[in-house]
NUKOL-649446 format. One record per residue: chain; x, z, y of N, C-alpha, C in turn. Coordinates in Angstrom, 3 decimals. Last residue first. Example, Ala and Ser with C-alpha at 12.3 -4.5 7.8 and 13.67 -1.06 7.14 Angstrom:
<sites>
{'A' {12.850 7.080 -2.250} {13.670 7.140 -1.060} {12.900 7.870 0.030}}
{'A' {13.190 7.800 -5.690} {12.300 7.800 -4.500} {13.200 7.800 -3.300}}
</sites>
This chain:
<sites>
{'A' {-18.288 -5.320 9.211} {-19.583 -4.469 8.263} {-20.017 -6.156 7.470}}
{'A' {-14.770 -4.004 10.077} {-15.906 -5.494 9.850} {-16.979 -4.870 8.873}}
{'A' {-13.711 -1.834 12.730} {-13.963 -2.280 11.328} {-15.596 -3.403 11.209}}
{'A' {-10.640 -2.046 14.303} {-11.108 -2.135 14.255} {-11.978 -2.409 12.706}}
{'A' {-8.453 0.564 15.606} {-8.354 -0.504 14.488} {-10.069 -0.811 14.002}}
{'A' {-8.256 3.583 16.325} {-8.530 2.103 16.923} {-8.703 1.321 16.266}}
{'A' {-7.033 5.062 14.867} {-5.816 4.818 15.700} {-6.114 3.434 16.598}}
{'A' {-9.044 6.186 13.138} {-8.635 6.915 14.361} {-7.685 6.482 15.668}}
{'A' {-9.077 3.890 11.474} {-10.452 4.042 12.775} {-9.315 4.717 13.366}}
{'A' {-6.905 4.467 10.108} {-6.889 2.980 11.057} {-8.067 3.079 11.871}}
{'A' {-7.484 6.703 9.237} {-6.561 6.919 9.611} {-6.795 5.684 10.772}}
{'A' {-9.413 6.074 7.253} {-9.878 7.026 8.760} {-8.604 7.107 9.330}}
{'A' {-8.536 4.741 5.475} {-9.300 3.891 6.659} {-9.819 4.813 7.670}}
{'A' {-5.457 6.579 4.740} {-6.453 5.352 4.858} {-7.650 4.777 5.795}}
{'A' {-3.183 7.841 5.159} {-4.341 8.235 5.581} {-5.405 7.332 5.455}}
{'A' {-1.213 5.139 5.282} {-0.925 6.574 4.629} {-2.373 7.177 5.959}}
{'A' {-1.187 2.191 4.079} {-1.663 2.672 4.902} {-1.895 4.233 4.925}}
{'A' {1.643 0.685 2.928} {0.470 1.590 2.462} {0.315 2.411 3.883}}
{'A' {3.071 -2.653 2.134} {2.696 -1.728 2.869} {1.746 -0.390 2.596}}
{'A' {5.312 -4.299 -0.334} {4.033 -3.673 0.096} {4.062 -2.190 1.140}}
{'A' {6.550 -6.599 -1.434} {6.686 -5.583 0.187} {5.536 -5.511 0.154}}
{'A' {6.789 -7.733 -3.921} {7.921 -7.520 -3.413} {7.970 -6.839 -1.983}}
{'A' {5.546 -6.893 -6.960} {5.055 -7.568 -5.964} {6.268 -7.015 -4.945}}
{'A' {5.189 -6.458 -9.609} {6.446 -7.131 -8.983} {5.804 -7.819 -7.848}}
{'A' {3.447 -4.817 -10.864} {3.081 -6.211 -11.032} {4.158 -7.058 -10.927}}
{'A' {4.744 -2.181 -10.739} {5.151 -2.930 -12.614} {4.600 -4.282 -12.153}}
{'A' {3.965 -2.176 -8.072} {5.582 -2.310 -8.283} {5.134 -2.652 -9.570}}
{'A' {1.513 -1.719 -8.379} {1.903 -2.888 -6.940} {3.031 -3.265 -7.871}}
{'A' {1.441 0.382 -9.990} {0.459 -1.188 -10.313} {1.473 -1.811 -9.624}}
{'A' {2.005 2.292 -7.961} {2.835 2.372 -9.400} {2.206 0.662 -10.209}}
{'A' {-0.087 2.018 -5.983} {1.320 1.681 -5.592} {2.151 1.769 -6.683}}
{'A' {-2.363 3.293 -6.219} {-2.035 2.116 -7.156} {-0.515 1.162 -6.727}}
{'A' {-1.559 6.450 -5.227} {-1.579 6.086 -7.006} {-2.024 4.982 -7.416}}
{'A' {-2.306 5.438 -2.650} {-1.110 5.920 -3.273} {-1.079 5.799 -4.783}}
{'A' {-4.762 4.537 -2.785} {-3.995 3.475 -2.690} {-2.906 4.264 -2.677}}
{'A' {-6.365 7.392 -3.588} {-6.718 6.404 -4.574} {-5.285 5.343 -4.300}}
{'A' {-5.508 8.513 -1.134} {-5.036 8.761 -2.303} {-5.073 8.167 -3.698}}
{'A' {-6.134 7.657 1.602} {-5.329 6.932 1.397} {-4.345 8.134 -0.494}}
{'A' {-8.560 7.852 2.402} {-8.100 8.860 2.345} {-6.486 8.552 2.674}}
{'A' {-10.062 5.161 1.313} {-10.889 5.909 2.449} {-9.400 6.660 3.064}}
{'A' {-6.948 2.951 1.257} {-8.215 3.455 0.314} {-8.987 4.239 1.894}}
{'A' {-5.075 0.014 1.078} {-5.933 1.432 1.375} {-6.884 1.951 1.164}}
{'A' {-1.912 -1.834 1.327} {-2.852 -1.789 0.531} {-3.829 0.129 1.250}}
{'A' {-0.630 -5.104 2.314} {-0.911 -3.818 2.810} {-2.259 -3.180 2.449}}
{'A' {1.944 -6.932 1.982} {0.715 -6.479 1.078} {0.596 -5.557 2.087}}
{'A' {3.310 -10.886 2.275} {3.541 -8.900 2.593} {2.012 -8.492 2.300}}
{'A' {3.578 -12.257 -0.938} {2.958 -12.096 0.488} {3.334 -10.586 0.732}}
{'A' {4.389 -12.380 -3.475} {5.840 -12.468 -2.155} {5.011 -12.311 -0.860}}
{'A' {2.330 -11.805 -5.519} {3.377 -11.108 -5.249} {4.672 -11.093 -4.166}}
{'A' {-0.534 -13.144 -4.601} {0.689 -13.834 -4.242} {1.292 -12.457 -4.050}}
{'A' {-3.325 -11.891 -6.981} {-2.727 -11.829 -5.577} {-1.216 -12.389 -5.460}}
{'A' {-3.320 -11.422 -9.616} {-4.210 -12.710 -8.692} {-3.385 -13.147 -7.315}}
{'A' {-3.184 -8.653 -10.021} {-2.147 -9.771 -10.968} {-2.479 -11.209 -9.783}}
{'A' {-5.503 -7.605 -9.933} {-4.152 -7.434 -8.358} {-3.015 -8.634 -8.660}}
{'A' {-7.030 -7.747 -11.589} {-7.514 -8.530 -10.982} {-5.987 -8.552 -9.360}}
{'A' {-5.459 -6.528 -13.353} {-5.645 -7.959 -14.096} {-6.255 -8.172 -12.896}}
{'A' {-5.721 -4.107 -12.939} {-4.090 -4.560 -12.712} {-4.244 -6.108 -12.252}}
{'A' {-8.435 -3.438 -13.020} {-7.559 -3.467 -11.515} {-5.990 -4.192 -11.696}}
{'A' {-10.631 -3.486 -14.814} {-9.235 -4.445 -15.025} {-8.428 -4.301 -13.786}}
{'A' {-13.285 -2.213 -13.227} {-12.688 -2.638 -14.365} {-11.561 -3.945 -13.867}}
{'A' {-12.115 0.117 -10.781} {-13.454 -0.641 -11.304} {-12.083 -1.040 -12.279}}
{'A' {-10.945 2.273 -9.322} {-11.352 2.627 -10.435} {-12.338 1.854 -11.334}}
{'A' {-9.799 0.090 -7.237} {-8.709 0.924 -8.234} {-9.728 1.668 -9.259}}
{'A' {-11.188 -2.584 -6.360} {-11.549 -0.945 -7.037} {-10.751 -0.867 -7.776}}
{'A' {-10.510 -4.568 -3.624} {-10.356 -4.387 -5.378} {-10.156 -3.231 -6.232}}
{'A' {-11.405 -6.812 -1.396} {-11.573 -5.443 -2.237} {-11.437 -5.449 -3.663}}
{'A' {-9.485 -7.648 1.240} {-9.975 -8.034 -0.737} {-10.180 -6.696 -0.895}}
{'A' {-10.177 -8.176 4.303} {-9.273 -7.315 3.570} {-10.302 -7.827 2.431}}
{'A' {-10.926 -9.286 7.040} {-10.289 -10.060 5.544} {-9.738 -9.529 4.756}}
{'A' {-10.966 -6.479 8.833} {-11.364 -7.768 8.650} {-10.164 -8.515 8.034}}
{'A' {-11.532 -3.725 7.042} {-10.593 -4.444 7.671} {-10.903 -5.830 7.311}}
{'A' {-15.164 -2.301 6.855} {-13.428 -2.577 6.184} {-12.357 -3.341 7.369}}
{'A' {-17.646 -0.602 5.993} {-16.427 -1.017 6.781} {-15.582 -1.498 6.461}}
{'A' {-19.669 -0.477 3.729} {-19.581 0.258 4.812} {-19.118 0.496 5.905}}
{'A' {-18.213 -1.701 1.476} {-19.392 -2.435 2.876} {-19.872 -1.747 4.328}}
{'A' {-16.553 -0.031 0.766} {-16.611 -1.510 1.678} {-17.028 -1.642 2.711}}
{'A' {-18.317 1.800 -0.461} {-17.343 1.914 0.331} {-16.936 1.068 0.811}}
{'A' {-19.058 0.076 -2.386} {-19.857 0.655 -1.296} {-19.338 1.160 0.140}}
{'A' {-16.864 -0.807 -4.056} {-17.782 -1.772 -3.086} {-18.982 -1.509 -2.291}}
{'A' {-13.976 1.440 -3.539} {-15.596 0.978 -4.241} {-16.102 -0.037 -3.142}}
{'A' {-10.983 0.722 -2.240} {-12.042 1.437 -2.766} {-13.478 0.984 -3.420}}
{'A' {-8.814 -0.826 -1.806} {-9.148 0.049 -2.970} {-10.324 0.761 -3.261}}
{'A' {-8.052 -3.464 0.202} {-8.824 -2.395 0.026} {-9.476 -1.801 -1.218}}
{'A' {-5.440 -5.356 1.380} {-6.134 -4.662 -0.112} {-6.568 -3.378 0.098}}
{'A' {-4.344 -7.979 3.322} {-5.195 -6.455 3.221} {-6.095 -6.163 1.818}}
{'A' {-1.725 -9.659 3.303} {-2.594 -9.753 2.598} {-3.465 -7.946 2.663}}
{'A' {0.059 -11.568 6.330} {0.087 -9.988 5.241} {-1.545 -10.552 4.610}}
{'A' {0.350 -13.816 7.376} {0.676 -13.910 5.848} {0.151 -12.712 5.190}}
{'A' {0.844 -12.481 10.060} {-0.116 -13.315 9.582} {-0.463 -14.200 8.502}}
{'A' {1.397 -10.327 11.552} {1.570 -10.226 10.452} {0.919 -12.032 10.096}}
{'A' {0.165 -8.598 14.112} {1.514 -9.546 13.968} {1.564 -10.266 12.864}}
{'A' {-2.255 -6.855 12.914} {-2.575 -7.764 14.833} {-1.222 -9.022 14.335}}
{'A' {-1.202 -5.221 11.339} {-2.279 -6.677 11.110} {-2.714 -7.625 12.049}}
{'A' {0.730 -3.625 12.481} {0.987 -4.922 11.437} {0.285 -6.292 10.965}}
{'A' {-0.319 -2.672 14.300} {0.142 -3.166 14.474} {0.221 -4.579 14.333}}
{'A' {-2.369 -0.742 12.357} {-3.205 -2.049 13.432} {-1.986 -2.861 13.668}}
{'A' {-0.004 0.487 10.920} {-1.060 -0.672 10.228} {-1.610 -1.595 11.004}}
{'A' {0.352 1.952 13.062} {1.690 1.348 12.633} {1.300 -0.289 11.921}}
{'A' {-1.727 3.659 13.447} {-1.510 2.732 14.247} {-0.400 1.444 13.934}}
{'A' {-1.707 4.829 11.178} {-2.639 4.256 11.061} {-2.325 2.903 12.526}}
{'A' {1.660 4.695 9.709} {0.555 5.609 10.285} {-0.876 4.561 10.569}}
{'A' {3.060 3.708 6.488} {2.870 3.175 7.701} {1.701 4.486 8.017}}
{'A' {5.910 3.269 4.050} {4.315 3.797 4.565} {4.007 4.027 5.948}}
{'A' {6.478 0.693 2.148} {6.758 1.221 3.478} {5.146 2.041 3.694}}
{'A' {8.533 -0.252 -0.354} {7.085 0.493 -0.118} {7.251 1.301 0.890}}
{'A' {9.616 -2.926 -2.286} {9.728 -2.158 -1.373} {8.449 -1.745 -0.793}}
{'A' {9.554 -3.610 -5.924} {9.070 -3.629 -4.819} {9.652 -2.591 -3.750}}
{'A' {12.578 -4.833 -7.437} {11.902 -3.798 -7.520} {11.051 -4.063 -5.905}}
{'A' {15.262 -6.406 -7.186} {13.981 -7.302 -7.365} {12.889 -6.088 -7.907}}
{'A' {17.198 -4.921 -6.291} {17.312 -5.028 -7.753} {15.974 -5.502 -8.133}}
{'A' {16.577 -5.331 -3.376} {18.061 -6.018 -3.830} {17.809 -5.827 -5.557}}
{'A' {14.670 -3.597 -3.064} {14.372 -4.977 -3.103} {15.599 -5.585 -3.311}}
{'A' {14.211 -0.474 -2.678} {15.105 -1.146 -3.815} {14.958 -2.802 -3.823}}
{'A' {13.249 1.905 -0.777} {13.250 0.401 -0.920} {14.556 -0.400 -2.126}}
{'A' {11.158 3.779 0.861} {11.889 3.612 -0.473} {12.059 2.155 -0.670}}
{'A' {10.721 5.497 3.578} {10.692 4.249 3.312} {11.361 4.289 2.032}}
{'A' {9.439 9.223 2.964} {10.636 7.924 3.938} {10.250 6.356 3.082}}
{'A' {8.090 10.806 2.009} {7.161 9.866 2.970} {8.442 8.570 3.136}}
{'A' {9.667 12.965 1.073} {9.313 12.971 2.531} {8.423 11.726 3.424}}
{'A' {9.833 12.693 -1.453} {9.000 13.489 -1.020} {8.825 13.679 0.749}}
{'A' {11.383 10.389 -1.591} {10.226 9.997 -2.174} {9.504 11.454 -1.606}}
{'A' {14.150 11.224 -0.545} {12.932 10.129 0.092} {11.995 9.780 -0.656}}
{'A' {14.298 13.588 -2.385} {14.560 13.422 -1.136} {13.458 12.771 -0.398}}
{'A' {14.738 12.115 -4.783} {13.873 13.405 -4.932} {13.271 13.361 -3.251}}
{'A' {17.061 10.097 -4.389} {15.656 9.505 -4.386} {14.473 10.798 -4.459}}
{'A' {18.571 12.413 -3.792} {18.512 11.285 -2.687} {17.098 10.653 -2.798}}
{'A' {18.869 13.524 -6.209} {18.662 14.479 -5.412} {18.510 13.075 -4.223}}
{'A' {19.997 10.838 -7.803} {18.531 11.746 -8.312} {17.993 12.852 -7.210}}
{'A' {22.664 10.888 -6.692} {21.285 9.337 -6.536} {19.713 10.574 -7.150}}
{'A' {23.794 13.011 -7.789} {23.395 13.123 -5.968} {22.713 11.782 -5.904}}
{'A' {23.509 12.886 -10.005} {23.142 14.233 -9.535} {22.805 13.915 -8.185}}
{'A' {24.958 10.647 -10.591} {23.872 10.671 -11.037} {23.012 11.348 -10.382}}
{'A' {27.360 11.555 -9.410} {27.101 10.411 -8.917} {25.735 10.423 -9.184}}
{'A' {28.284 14.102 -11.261} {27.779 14.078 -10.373} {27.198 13.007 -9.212}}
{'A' {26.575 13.597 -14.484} {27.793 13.805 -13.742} {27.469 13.919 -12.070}}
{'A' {25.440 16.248 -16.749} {25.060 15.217 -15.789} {26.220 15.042 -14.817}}
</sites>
């Protein structure tokens, strides 16, 4: 292995295990910012294109959500085929309860080619805790 290889593979090892921002949007690959819970209210108070994707079950929903957030069950049927729907150039900001279900559909976000997606890291207890209000 030469060493140019060695030190891009130890860089991306790097910022993929520390949470850091990963961003490849110059080789038309999605960029994936992970945000705290307050970082999210921010975004959704400023934002006004962002698109809110809520991952979890439709019980889980109803139970709360972010006002105008789409629900779309990472474990219901066709999740790619129904995220496929969504405007790949809107800014995205995608979450689950926990925020582990919307980490593992962040590999979807990017093969869809969706180009800035946000992830709410701790998910919707994260955005209660930080205030953020929820729609029943």
């Amino acid at each position: 292995m030469n060493l140019n290889r060695t030190i891009k593979i130890t860089l991306l090892a790097f910022f993929l295990g520390t949470g850091t921002n990963v961003g490849l949007g110059d080789e038309g690959k999605a960029t994936v910012q992970h945000l705290t819970g307050k970082e999210s209210v921010n975004l959704v108070n400023s934002e006004a294109k962002l698109i809110v994707v809520d991952v979890r079950t439709p019980e889980e929903f109803d139970e709360g959500h972010i006002k105008g957030a789409q629900n779309i069950d990472f474990n219901g049927i066709d999740f790619p085929g129904k995220l496929a729907k969504i405007d790949r150039d809107a800014p995205i900001l995608v979450h689950c309860r926990s925020g582990r279900r919307s980490q593992a559909s962040l590999k979807t976000f990017e093969s869809l080619g969706f180009k800035k997606v946000n992830h709410l890291d701790g998910g919707i207890q994260a955005w209660a805790e930080a205030g953020g209000a929820l729609e029943r």
